[in-house]
CHARMM-style PDB file with segment names, atoms N, HN, CA, C and O in Angstrom:
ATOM      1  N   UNK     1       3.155   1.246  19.009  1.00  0.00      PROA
ATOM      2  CA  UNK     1       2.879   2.264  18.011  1.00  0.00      PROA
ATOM      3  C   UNK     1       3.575   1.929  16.693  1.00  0.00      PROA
ATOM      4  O   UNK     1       3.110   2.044  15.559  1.00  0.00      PROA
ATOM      5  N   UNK     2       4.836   1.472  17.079  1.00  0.00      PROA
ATOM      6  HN  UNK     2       5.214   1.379  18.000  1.00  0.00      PROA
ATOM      7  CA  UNK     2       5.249   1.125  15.475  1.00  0.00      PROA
ATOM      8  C   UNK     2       4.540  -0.405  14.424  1.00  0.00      PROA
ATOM      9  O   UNK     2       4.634  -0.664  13.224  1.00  0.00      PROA
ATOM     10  N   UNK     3       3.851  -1.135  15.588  1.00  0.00      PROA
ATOM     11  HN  UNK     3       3.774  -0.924  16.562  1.00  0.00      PROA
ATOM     12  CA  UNK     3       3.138  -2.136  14.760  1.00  0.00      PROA
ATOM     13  C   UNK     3       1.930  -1.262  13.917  1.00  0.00      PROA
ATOM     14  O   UNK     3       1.691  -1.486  12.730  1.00  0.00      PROA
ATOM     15  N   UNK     4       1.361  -0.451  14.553  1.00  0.00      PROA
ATOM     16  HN  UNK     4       1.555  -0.269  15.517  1.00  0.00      PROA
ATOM     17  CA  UNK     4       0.258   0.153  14.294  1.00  0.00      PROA
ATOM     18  C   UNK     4       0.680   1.112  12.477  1.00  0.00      PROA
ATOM     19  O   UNK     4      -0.010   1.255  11.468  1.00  0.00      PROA
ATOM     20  N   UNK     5       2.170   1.583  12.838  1.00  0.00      PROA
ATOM     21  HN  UNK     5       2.732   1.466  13.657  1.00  0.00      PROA
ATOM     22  CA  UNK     5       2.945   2.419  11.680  1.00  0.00      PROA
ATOM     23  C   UNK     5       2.916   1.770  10.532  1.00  0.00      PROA
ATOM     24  O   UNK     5       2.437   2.325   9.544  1.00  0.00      PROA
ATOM     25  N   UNK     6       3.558   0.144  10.448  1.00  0.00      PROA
ATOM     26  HN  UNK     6       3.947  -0.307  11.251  1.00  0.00      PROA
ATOM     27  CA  UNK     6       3.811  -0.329   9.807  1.00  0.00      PROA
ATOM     28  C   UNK     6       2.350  -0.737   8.988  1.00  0.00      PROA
ATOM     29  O   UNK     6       2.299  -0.545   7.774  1.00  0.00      PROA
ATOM     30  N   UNK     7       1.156  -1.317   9.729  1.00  0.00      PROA
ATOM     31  HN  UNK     7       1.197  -1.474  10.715  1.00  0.00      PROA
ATOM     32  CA  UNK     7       0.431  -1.748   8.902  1.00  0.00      PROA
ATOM     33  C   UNK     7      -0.376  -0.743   8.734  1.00  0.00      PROA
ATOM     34  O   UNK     7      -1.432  -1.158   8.254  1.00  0.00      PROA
ATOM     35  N   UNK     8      -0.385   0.594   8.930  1.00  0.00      PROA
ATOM     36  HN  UNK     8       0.472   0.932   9.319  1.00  0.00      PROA
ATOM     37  CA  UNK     8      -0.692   2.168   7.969  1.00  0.00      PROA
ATOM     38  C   UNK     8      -0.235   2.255   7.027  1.00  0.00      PROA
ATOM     39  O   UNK     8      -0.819   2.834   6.111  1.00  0.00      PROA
ATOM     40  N   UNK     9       1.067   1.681   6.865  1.00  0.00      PROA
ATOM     41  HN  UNK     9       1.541   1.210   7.609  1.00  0.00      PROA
ATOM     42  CA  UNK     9       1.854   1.424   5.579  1.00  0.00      PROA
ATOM     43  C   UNK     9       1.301   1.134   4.023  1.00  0.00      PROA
ATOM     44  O   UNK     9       1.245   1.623   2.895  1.00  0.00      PROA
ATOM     45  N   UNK    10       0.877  -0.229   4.958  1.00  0.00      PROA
ATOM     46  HN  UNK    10       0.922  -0.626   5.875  1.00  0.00      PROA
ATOM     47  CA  UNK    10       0.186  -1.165   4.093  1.00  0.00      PROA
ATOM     48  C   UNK    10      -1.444  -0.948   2.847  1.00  0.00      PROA
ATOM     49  O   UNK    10      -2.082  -1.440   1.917  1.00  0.00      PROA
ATOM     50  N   UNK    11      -1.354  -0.060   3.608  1.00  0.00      PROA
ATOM     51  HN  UNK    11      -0.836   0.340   4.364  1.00  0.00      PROA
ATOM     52  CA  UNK    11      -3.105  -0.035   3.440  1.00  0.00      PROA
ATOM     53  C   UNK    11      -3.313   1.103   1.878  1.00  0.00      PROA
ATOM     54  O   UNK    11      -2.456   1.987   1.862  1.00  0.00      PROA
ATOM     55  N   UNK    12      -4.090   1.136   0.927  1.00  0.00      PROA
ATOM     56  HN  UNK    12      -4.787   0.418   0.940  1.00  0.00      PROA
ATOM     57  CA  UNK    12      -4.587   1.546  -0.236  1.00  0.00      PROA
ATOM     58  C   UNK    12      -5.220   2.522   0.068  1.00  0.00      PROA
ATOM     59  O   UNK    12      -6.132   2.433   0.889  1.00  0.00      PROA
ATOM     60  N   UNK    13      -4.868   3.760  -0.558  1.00  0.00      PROA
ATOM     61  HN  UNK    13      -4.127   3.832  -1.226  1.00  0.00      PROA
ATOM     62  CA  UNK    13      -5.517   5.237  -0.090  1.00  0.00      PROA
ATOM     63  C   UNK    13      -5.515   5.603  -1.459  1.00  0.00      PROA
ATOM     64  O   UNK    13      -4.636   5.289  -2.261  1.00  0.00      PROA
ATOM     65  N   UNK    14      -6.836   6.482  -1.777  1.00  0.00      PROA
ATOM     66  HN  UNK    14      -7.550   6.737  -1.125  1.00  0.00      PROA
ATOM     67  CA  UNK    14      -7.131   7.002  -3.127  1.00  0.00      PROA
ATOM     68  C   UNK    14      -7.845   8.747  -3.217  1.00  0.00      PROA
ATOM     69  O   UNK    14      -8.197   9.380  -2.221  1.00  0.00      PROA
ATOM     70  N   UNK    15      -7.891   9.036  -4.037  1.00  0.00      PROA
ATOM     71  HN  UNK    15      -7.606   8.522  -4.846  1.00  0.00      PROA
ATOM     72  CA  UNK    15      -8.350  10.627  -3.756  1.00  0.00      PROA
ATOM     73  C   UNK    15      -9.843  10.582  -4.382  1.00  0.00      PROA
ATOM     74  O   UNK    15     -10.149   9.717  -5.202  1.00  0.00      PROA
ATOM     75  N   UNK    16     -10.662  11.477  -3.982  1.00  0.00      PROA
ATOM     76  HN  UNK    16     -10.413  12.180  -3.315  1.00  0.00      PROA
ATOM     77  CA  UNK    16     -11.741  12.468  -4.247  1.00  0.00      PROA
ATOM     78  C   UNK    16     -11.941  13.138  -4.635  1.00  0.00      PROA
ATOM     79  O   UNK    16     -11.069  13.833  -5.156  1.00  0.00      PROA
ATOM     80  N   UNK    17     -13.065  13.412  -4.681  1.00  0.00      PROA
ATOM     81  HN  UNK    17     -13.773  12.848  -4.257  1.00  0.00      PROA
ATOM     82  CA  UNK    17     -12.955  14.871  -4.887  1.00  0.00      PROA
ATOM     83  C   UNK    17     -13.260  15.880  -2.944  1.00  0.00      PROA
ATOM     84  O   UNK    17     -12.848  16.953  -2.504  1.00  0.00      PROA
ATOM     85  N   UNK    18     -14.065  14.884  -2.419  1.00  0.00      PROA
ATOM     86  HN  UNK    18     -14.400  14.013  -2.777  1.00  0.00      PROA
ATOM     87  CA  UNK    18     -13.885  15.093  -1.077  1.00  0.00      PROA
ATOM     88  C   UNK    18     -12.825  15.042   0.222  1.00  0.00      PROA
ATOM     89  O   UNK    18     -12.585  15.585   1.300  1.00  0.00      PROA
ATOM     90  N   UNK    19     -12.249  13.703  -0.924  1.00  0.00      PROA
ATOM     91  HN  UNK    19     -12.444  13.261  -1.800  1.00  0.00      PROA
ATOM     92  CA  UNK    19     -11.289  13.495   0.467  1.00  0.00      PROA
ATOM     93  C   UNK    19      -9.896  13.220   0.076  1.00  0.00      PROA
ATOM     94  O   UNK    19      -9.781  12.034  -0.233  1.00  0.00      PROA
ATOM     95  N   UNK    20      -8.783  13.888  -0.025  1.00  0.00      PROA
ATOM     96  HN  UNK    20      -8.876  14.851   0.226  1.00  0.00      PROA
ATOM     97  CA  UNK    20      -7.620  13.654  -1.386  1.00  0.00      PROA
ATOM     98  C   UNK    20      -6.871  12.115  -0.780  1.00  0.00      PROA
ATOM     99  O   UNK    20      -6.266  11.521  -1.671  1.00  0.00      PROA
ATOM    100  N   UNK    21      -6.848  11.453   0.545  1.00  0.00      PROA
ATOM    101  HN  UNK    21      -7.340  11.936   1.269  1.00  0.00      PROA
ATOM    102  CA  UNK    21      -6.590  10.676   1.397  1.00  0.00      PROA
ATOM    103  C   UNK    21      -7.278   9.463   1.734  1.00  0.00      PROA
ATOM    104  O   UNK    21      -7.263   8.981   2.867  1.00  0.00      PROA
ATOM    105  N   UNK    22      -7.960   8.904   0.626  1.00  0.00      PROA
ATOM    106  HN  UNK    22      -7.973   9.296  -0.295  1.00  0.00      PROA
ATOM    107  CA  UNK    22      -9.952   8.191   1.363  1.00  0.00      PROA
ATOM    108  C   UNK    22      -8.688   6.749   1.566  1.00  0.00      PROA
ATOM    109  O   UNK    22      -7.595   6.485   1.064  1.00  0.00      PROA
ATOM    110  N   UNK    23      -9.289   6.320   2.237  1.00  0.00      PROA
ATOM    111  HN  UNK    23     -10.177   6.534   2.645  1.00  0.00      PROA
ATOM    112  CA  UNK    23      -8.613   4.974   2.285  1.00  0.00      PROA
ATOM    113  C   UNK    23      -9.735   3.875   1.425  1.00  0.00      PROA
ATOM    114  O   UNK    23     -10.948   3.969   1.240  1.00  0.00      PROA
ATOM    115  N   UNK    24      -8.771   2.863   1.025  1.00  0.00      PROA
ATOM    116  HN  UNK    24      -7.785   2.787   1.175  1.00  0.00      PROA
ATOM    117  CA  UNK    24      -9.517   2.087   0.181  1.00  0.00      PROA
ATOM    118  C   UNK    24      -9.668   0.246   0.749  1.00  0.00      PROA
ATOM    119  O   UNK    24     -10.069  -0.690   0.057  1.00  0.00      PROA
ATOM    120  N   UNK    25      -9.247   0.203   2.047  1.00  0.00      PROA
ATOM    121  HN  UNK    25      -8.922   0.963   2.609  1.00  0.00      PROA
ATOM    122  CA  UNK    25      -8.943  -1.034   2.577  1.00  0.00      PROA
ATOM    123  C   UNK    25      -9.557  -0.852   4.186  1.00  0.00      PROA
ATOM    124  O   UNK    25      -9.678   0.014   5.052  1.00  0.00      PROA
ATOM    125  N   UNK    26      -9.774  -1.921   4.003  1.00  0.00      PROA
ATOM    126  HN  UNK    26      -9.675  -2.624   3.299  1.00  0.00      PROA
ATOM    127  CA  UNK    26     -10.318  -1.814   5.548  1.00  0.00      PROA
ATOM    128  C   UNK    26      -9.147  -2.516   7.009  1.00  0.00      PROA
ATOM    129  O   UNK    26      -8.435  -3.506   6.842  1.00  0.00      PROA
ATOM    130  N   UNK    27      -9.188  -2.051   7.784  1.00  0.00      PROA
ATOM    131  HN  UNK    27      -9.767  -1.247   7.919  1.00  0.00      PROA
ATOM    132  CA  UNK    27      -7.900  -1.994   8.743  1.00  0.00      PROA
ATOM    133  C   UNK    27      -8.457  -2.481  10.072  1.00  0.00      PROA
ATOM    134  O   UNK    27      -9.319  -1.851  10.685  1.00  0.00      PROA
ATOM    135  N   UNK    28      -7.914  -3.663  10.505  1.00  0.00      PROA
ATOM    136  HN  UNK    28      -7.214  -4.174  10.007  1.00  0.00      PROA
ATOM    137  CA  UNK    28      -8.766  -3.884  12.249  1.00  0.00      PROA
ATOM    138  C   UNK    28      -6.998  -4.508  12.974  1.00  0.00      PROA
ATOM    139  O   UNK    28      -5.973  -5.109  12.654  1.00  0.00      PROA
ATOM    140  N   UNK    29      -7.438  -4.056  13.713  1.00  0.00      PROA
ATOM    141  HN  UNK    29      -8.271  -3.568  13.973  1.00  0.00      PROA
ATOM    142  CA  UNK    29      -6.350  -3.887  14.915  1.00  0.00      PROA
ATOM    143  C   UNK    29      -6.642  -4.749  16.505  1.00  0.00      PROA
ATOM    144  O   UNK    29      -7.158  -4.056  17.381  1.00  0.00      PROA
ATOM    145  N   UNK    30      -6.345  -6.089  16.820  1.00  0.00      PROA
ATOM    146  HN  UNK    30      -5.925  -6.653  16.108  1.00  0.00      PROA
ATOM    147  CA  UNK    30      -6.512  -6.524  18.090  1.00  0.00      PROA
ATOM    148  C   UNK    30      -5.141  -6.297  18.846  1.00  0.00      PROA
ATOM    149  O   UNK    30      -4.003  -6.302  18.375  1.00  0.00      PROA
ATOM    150  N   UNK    31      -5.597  -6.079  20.255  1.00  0.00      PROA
ATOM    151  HN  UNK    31      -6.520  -6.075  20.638  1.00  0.00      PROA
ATOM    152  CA  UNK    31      -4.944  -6.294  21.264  1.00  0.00      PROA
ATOM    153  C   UNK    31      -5.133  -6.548  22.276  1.00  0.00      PROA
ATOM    154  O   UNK    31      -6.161  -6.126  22.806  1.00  0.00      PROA
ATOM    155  N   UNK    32      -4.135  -7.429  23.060  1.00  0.00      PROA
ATOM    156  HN  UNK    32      -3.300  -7.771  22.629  1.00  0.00      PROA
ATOM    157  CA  UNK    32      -4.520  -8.457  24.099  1.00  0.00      PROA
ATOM    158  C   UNK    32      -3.528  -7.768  25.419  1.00  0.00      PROA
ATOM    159  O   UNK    32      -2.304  -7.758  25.291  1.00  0.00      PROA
ATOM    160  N   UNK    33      -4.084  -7.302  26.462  1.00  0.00      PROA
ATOM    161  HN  UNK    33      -5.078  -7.311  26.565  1.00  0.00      PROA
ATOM    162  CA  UNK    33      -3.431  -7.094  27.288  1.00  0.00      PROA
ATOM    163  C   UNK    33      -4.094  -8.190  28.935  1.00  0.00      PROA
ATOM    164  O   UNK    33      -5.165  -8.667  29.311  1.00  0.00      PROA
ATOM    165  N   UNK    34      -2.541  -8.114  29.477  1.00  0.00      PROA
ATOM    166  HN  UNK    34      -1.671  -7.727  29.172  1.00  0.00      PROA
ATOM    167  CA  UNK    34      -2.763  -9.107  30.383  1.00  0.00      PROA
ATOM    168  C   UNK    34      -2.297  -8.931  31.785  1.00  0.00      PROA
ATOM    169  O   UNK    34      -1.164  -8.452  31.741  1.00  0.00      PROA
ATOM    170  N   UNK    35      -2.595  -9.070  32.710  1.00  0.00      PROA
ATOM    171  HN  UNK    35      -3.516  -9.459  32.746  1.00  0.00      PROA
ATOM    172  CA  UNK    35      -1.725  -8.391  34.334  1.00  0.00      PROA
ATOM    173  C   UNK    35      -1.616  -9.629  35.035  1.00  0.00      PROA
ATOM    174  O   UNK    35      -2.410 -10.544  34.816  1.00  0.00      PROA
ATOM    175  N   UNK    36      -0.754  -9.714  35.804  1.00  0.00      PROA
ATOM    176  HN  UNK    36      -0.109  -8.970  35.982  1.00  0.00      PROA
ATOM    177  CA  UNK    36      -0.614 -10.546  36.453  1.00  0.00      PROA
ATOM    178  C   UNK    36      -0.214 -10.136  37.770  1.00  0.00      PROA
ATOM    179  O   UNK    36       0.799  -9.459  37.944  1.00  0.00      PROA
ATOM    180  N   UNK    37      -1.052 -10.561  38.819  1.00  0.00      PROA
ATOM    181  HN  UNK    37      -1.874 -11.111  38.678  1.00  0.00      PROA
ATOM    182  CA  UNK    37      -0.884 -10.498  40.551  1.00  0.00      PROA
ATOM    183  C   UNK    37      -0.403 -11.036  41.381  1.00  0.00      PROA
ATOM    184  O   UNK    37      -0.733 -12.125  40.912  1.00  0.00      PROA
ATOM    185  N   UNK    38       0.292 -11.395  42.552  1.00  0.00      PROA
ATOM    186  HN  UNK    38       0.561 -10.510  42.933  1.00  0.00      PROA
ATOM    187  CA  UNK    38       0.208 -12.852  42.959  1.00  0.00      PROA
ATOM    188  C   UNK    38       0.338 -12.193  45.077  1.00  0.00      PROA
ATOM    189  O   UNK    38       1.164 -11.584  45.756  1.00  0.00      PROA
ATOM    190  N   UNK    39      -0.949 -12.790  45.284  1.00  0.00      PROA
ATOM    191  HN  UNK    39      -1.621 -13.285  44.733  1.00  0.00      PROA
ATOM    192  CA  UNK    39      -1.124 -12.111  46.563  1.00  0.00      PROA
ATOM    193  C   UNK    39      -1.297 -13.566  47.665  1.00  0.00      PROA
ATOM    194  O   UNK    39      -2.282 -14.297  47.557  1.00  0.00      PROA
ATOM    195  N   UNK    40      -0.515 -13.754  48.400  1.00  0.00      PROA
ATOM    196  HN  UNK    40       0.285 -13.160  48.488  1.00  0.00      PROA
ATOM    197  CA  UNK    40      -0.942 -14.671  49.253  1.00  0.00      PROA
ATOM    198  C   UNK    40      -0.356 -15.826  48.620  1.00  0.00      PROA
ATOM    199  O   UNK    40      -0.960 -16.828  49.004  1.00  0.00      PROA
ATOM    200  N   UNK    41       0.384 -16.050  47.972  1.00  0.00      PROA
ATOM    201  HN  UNK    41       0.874 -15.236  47.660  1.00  0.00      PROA
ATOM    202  CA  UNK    41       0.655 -17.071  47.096  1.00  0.00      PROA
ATOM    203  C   UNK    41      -0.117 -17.713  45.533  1.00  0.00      PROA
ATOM    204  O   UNK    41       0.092 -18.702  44.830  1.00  0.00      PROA
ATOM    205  N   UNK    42      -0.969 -16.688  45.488  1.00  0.00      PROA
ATOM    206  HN  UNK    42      -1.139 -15.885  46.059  1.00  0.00      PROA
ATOM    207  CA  UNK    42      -2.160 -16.783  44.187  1.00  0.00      PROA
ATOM    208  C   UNK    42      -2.154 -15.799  43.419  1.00  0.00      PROA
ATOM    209  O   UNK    42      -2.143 -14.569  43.457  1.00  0.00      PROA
ATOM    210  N   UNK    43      -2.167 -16.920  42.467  1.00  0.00      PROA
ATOM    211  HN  UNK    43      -2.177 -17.920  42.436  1.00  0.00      PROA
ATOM    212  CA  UNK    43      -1.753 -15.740  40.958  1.00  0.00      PROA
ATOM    213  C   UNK    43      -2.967 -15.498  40.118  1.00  0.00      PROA
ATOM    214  O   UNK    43      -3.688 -16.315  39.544  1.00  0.00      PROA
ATOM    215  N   UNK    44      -3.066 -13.577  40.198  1.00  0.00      PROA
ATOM    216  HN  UNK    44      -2.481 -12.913  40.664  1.00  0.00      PROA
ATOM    217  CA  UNK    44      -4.518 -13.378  39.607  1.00  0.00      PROA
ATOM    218  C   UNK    44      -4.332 -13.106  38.470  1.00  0.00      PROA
ATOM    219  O   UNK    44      -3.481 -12.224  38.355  1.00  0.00      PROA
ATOM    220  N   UNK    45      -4.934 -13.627  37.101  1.00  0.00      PROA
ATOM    221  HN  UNK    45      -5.626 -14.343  37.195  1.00  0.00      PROA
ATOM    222  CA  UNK    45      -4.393 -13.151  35.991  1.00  0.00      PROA
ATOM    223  C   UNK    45      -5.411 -12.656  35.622  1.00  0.00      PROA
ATOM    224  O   UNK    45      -6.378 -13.407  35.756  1.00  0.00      PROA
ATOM    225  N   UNK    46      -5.829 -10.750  34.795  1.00  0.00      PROA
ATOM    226  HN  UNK    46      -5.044 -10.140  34.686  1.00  0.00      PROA
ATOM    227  CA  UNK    46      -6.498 -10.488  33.958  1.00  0.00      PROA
ATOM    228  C   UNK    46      -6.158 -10.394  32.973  1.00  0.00      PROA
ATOM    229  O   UNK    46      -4.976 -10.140  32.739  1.00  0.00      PROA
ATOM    230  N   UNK    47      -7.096 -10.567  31.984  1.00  0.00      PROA
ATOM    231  HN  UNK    47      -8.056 -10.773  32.174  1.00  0.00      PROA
ATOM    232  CA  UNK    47      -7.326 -10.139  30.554  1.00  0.00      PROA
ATOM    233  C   UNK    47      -8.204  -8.970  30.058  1.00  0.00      PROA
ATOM    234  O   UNK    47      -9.186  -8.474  30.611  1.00  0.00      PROA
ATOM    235  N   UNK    48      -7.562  -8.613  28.770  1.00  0.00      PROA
ATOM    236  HN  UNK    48      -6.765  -9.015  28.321  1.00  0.00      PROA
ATOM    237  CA  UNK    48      -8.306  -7.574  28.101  1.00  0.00      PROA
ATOM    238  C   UNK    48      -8.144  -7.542  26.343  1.00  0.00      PROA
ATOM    239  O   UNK    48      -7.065  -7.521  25.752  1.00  0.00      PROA
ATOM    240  N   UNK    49      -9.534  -7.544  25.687  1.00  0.00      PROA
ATOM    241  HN  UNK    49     -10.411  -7.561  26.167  1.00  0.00      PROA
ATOM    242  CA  UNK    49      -9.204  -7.751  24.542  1.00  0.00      PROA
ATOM    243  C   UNK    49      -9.478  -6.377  23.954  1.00  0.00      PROA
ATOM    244  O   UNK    49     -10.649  -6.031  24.114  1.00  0.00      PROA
ATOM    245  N   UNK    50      -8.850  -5.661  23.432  1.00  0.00      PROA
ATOM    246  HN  UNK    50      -7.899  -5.942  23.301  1.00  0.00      PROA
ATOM    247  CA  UNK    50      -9.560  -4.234  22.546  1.00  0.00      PROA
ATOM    248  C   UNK    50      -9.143  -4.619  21.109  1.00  0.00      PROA
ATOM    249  O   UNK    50      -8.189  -5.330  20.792  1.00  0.00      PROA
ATOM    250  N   UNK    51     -10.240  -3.876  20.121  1.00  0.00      PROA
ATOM    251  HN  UNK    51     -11.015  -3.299  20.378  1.00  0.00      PROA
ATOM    252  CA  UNK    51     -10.288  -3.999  18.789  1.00  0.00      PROA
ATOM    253  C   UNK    51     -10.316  -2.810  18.198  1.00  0.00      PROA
ATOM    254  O   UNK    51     -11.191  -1.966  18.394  1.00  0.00      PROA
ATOM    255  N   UNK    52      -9.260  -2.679  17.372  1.00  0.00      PROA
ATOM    256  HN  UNK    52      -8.550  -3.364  17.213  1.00  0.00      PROA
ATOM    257  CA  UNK    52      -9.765  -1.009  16.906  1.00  0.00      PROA
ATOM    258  C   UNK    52      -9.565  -1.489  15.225  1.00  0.00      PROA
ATOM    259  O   UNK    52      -8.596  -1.920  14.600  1.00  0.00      PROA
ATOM    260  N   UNK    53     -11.388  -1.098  14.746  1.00  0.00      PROA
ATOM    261  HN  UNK    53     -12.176  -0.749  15.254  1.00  0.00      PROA
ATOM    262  CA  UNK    53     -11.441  -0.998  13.666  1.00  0.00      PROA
ATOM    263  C   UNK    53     -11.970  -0.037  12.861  1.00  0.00      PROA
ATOM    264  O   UNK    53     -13.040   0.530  13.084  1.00  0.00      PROA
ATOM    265  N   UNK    54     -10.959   0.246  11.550  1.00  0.00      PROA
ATOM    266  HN  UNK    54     -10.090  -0.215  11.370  1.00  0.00      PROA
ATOM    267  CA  UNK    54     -11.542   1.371  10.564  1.00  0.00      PROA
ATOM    268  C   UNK    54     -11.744   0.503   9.262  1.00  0.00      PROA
ATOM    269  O   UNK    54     -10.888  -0.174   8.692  1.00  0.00      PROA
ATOM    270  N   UNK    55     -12.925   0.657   8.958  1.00  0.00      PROA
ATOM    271  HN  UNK    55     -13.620   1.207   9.422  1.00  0.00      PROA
ATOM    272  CA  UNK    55     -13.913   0.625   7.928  1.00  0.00      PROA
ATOM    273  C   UNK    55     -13.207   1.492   6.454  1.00  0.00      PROA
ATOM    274  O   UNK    55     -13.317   2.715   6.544  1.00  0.00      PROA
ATOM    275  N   UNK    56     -12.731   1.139   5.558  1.00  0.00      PROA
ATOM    276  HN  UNK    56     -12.641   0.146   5.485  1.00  0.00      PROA
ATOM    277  CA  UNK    56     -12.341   2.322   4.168  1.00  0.00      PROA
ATOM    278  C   UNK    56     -13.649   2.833   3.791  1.00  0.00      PROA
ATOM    279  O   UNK    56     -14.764   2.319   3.885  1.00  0.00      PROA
ATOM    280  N   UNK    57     -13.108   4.416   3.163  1.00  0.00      PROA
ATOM    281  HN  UNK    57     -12.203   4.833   3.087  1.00  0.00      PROA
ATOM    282  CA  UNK    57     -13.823   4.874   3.182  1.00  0.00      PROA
ATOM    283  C   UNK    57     -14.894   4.303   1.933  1.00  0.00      PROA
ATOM    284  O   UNK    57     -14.648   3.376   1.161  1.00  0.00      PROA
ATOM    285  N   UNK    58     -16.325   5.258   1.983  1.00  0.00      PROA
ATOM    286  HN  UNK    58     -16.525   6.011   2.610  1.00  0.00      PROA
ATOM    287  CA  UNK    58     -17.580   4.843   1.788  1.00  0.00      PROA
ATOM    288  C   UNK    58     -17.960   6.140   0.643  1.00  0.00      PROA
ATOM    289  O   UNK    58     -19.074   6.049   0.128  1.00  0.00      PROA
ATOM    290  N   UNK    59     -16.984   7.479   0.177  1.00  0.00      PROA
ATOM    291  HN  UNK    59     -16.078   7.553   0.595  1.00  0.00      PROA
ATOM    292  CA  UNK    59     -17.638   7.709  -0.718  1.00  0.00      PROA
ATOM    293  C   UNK    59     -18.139   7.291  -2.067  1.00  0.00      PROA
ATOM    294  O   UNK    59     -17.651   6.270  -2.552  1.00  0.00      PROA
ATOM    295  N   UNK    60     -19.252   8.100  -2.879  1.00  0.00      PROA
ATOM    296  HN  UNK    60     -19.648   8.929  -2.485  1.00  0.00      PROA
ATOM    297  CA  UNK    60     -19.670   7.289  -4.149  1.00  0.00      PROA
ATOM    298  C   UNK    60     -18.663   7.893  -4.725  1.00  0.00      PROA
ATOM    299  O   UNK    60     -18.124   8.945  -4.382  1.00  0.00      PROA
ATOM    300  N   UNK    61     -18.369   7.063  -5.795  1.00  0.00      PROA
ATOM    301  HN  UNK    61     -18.807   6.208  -6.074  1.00  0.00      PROA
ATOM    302  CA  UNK    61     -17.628   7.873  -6.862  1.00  0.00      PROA
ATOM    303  C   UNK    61     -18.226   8.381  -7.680  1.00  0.00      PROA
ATOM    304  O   UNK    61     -17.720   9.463  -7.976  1.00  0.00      PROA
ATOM    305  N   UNK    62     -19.380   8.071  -8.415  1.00  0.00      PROA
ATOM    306  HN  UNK    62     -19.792   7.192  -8.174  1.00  0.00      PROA
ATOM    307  CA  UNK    62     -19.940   8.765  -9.210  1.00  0.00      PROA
ATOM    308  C   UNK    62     -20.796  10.412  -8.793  1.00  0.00      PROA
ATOM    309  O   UNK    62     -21.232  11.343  -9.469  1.00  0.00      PROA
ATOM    310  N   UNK    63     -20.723  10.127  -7.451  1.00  0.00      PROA
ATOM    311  HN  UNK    63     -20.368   9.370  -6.902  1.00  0.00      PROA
ATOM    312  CA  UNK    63     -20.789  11.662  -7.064  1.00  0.00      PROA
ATOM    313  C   UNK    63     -20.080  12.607  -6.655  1.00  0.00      PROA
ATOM    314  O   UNK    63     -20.337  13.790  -6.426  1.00  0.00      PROA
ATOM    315  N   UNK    64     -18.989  11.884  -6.562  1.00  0.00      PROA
ATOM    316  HN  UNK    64     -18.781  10.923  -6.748  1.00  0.00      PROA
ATOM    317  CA  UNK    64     -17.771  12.533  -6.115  1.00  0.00      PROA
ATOM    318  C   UNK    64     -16.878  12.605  -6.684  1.00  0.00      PROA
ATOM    319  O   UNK    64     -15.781  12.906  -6.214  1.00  0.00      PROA
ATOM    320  N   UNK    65     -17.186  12.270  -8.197  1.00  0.00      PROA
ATOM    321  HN  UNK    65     -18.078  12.026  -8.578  1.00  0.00      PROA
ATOM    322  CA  UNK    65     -16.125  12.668  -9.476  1.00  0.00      PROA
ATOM    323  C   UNK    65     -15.181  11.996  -9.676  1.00  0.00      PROA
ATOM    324  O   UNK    65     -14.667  12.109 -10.789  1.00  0.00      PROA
ATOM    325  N   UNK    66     -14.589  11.063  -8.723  1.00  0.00      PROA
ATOM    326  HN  UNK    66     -15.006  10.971  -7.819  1.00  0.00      PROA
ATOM    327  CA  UNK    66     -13.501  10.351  -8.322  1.00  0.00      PROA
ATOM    328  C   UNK    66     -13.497   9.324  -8.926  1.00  0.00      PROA
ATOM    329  OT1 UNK    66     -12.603   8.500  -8.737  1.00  0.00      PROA
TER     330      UNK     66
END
């Protein structure tokens, strides 16, 4: 959670007239998780990749005064 904090940090946020918070950068997030088993003398290894991505926001400005 605090990797996740830090590069919230980072990121360019601007106001609206819709949204006083819009973000102005786009933000993607991988993570790799991995298990490891070992049954019988054999080691099962899984993987897992998740991606969490947010897109900045998409209002117009010229309609949104901003």
């Amino acid at each position: 959670m605090e990797i996740l904090r830090r590069g919230s940090k980072g990121r360019h946020v601007g106001s609206t007239c819709y949204n006083e918070m819009s973000s102005r950068s786009h933000s993607v997030f991988s993570m790799l998780i991995e298990s490891k088993a070992v049954k019988n003398g054999i080691v099962n290894v899984k993987t897992r990749r998740f991606h969490f991505i947010d897109l900045a926001g998409s209002e117009r400005t010229k309609q949104s005064n901003g």
